[in-house]
Structure formats: structure tokens, C-alpha cells
N, C-alpha and C positions, 0 to 999 in steps of 0.2 A: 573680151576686148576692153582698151581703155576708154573709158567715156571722152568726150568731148567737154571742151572748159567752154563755156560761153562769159563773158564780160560786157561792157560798158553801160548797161541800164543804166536807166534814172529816172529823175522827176522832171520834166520839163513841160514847160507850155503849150499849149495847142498851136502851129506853126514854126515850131520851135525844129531844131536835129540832133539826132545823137547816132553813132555809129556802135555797132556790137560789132564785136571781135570772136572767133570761135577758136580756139586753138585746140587741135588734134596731131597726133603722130603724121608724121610727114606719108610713111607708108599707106592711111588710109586717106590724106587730102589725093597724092598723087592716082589713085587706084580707083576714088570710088566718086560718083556724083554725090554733091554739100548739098544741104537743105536746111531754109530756113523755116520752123514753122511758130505758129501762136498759140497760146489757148489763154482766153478770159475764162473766167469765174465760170462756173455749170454751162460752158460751150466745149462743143469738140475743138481735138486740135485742128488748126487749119497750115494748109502751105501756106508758104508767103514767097519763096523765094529759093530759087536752086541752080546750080552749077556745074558743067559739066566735069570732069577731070584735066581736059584739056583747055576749060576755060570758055572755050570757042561757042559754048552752045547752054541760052541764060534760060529760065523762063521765071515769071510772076503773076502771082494772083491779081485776078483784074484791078480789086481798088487801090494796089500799091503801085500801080504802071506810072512813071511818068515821076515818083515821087524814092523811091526806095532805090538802090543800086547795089547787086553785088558784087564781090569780086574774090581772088586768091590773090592770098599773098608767099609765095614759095619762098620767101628768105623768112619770113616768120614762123611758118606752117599756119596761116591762118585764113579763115574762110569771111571776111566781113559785109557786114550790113548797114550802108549810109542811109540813113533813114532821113530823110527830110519834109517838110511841110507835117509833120504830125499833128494828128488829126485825137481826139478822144477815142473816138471808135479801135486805134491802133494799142491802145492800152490793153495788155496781157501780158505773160512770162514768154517769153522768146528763146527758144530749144535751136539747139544746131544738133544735125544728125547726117549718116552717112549712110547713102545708097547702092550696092552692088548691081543695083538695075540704072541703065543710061536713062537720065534726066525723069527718073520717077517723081510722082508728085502727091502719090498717098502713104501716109503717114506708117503703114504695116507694111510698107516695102522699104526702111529704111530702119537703121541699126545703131550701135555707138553714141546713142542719146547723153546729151552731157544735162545739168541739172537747171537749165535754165536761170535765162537773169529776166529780172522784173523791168518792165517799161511802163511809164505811167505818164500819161498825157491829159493837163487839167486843162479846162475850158476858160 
């Protein structure tokens, strides 16, 4: 399969936003649940964020609720991540990947890993 592009990292402030973008083949945004997940330095990866195919059905890890938003974009093919009120704690490489299981949330049920972008959040 083709990987997944992930985009928009950066350096920004604690409080600060940035949005990541995932762009994949139209065939697996439409077909499969997106997932956003993180990994910091010697931490497992974690979820952060997922979607269902038809959009209709979100979920998120507890500390992003309230602060993170995802969504599809079908004229793009893209899966994105509004990140807002960034925190230090949210600093890691940020992976978009794709799940054949409806609204999975562990990281070995999920496929088409693209190479992550770096987000880094200074205090």
C-alpha cells in the first residue's frame, strides 16, 4: 500500500494551533477508519484521534477532547488535525494511518503508516 503523507508540523508556543493535514489515496480515506496517533521520544505510540469513513462517527483520547478536532476532507483526499490550545505535553511526531476495523483505536490494528511530521510545543 501507499503510505500516508502527513504535513503541517512545527514549532509553536504552548497555546499556540496548528493543523496537520494527512493526505492518502482517495480509495483508502473513503473505505477505511483515519487515525491520528503520537509518539514522544522512548513513549509508545498513542491514539489521539480517529474517523470513521463516513465521517459520522469521531473519537479522541481523553487529554485532546475539547482541544483537537478532526475531520475529512473529500475534495482533497485529506484526513486533518486542528490542533488548538497546545500544550508541551502534545510535543511528538504525529503519524496518520489507516484502519480496516470500524473506529479502531490500537495502533496494531491500523495500516498505510505515512512518516510522520514533528510537532513541537515550547513552554
Amino acid at each position: 500500500q501507499v503510505p500516508s503523507v502527513e504535513s503541517g508540523g512545527g514549532l509553536v508556543q504552548a497555546g499556540g494551533s496548528l493543523r496537520l493535514s494527512c493526505l492518502a489515496s482517495g480509495r483508502v480515506v473513503s473505505s477505511y477508519t483515519m487515525g491520528w496517533f503520537r509518539q514522544a521520544p522512548g513513549k509508545e505510540r498513542e491514539f489521539v484521534a480517529g474517523i470513521s469513513k463516513s465521517g459520522l462517527s469521531i473519537e479522541y483520547e481523553d487529554s485532546v477532547k475539547g482541544r483537537f478536532a478532526i475531520s475529512r476532507d473529500n475534495i482533497r483526499n485529506t484526513i486533518d488535525l486542528q490542533m488548538n490550545s497546545l500544550k508541551p505535553e502534545d510535543t511528538a511526531v504525529y503519524y496518520c494511518a489507516a484502519s480496516p476495523h470500524f473506529m479502531a483505536t490500537k495502533a496494531s490494528m491500523f495500516e498505510t503508516w505515512g512518516q510522520g511530521t514533528q510537532v513541537t510545543v515550547s513552554s
